[in-house]
MARTIRO-68582 format. One record per residue (C-alpha): residue number from 0; x, y, z. Coordinates in pm, whole numbers. Layout:
<recs>
<rec><i>NUM</i><x>X</x><y>Y</y><z>Z</z></rec>
...
</recs>
This chain:
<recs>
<rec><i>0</i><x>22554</x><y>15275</y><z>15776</z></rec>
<rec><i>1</i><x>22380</x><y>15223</y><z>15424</z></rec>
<rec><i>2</i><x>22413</x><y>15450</y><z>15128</z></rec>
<rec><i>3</i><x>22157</x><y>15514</y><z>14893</z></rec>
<rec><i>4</i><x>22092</x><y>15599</y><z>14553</z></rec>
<rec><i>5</i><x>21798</x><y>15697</y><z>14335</z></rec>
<rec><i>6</i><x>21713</x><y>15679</y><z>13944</z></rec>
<rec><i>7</i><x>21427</x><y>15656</y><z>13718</z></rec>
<rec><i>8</i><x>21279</x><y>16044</y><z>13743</z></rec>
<rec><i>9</i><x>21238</x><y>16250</y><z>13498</z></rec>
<rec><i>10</i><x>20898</x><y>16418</y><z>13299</z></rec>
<rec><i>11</i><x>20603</x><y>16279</y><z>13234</z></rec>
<rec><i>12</i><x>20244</x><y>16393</y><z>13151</z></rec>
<rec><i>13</i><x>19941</x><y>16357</y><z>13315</z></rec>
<rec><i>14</i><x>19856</x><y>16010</y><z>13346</z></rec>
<rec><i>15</i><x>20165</x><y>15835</y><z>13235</z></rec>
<rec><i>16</i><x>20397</x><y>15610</y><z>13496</z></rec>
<rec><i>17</i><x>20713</x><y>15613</y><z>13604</z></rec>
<rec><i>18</i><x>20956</x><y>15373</y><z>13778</z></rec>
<rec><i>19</i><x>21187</x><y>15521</y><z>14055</z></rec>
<rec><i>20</i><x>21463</x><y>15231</y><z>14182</z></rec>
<rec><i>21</i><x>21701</x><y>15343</y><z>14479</z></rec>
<rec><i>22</i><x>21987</x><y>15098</y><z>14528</z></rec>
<rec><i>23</i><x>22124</x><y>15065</y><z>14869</z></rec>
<rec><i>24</i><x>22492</x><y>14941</y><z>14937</z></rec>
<rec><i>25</i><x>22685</x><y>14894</y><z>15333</z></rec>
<rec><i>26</i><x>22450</x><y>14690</y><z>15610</z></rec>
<rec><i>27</i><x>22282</x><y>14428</y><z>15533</z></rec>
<rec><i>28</i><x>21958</x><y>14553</y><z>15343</z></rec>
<rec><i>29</i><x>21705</x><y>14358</y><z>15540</z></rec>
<rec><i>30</i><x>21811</x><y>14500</y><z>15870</z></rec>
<rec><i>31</i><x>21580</x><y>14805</y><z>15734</z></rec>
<rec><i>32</i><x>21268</x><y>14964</y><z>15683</z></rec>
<rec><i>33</i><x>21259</x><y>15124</y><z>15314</z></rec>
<rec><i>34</i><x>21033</x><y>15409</y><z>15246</z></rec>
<rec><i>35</i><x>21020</x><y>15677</y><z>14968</z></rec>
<rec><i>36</i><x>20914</x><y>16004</y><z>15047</z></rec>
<rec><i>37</i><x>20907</x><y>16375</y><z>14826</z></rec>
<rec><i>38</i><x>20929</x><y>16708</y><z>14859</z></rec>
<rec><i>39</i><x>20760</x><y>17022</y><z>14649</z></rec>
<rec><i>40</i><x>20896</x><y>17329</y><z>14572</z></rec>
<rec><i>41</i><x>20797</x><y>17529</y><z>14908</z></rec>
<rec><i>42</i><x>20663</x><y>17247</y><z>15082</z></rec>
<rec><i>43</i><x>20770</x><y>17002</y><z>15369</z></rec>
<rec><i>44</i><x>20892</x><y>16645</y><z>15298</z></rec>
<rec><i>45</i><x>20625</x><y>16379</y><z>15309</z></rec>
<rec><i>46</i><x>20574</x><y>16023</y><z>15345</z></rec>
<rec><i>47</i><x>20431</x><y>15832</y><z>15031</z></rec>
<rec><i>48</i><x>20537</x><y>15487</y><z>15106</z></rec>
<rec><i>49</i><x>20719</x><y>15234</y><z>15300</z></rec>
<rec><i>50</i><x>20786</x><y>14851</y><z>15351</z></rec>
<rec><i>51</i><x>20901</x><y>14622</y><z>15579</z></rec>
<rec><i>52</i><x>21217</x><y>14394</y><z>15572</z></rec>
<rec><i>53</i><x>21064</x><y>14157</y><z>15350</z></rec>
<rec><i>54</i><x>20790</x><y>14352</y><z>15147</z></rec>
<rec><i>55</i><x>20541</x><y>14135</y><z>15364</z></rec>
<rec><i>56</i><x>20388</x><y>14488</y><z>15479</z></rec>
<rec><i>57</i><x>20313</x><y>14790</y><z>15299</z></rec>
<rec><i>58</i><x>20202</x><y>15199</y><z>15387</z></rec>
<rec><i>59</i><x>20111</x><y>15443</y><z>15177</z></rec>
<rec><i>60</i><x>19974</x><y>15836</y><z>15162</z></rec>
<rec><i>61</i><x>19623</x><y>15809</y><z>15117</z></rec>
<rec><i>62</i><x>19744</x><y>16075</y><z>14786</z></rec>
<rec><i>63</i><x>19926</x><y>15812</y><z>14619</z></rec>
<rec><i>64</i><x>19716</x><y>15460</y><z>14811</z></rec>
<rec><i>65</i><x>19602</x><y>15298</y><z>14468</z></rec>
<rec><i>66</i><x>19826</x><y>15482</y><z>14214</z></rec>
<rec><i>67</i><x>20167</x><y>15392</y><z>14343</z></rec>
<rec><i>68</i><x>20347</x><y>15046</y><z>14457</z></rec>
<rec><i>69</i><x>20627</x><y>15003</y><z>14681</z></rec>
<rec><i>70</i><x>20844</x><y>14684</y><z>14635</z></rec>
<rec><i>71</i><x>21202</x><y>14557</y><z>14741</z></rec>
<rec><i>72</i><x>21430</x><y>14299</y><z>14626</z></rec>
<rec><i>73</i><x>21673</x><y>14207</y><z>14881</z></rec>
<rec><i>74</i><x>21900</x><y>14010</y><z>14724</z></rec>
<rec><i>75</i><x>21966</x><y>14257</y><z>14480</z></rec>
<rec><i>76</i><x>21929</x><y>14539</y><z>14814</z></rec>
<rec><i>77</i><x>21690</x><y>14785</y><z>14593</z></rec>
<rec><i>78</i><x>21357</x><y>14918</y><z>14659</z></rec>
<rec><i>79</i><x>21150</x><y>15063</y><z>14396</z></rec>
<rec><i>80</i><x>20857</x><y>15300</y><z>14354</z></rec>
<rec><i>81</i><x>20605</x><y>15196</y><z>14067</z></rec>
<rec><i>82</i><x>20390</x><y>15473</y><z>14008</z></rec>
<rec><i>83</i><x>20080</x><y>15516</y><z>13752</z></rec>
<rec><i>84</i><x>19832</x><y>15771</y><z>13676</z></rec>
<rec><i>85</i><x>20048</x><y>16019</y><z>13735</z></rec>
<rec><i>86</i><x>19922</x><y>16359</y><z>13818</z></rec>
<rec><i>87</i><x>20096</x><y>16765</y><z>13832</z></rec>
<rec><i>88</i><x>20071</x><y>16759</y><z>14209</z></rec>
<rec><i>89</i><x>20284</x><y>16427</y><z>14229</z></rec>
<rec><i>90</i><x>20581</x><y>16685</y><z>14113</z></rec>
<rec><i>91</i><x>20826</x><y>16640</y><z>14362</z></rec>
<rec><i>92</i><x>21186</x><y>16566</y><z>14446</z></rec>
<rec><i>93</i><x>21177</x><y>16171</y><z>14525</z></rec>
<rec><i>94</i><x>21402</x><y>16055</y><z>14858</z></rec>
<rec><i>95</i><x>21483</x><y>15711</y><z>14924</z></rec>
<rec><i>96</i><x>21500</x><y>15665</y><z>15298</z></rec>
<rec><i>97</i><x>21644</x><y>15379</y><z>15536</z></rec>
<rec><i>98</i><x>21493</x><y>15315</y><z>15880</z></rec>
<rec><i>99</i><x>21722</x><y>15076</y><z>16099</z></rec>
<rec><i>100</i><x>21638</x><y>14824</y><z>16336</z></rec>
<rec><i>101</i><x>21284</x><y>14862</y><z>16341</z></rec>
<rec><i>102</i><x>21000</x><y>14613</y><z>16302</z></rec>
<rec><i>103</i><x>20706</x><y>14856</y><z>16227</z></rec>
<rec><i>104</i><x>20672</x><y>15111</y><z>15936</z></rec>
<rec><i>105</i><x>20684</x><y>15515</y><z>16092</z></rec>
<rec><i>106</i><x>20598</x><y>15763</y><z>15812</z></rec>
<rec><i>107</i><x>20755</x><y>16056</y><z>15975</z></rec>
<rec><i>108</i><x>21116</x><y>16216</y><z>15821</z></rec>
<rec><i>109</i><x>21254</x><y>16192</y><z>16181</z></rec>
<rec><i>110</i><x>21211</x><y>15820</y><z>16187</z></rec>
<rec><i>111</i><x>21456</x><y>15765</y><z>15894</z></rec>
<rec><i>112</i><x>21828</x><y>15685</y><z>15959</z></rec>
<rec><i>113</i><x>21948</x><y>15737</y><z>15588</z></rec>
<rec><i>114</i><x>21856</x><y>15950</y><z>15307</z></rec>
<rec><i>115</i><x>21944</x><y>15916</y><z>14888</z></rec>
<rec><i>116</i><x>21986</x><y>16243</y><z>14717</z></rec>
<rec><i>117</i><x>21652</x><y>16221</y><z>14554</z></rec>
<rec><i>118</i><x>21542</x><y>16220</y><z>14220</z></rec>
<rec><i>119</i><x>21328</x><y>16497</y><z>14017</z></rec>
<rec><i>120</i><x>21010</x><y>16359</y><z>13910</z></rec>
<rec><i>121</i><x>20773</x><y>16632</y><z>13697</z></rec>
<rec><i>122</i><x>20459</x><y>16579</y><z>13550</z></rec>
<rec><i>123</i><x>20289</x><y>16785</y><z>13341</z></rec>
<rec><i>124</i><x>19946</x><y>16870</y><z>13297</z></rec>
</recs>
């Protein structure tokens, strides 16, 4: 199994960036699929992006497609979340998320083998 951990939230206004990094420790970090995904105050979890063993392939939310970028470096086994032009409705909770074993990018919650605690990411208007 993998463990994960994520850092870089925190508050932000309108328009600024942040970084989000989630460091992953246990199997070897290539055998996965890395996504981030976040959740709202009274809303479901959602996909917002995703990558494949080697970064080669990308997915994103069509909310956050041109905004945010998803990138890995394995031999350091992190994955982080660049994201600019930040706006109030990208307030979320931020999860890291593992998929194992596969070799195409799912977006749903199911699909996800491992899970960080998240990180608080607020931006205000």
């Amino acid at each position: 199994q993998v463990q994960l951990v994520e850092n870089g939230g925190g508050l932000v206004q309108a328009g600024g960036s942040l970084r989000l990094s989630c460091a992953a420790s246990g199997r070897p970090f290539t055998d996965y699929i890395m996504g981030w995904f976040r959740q709202a105050p009274g809303k479901e979890r959602e996909f917002v992006a995703a990558l494949d063993w080697n970064g080669g392939v990308t997915r994103y939310s069509d909310s956050v497609n041109g905004r945010f970028t998803i990138s890995r470096n394995n031999a350091k086994s992190t994955v982080n979340l660049q994201m600019n032009d930040l706006k109030p409705e990208d307030t979320a909770r931020y999860y890291c998320a593992a998929d194992y074993g596969q070799s195409n990018i799912y977006t749903g919650i199911y699909d996800y083998d491992y899970w960080g605690q998240g990180t608080q990411v607020t931006v205000s208007s």
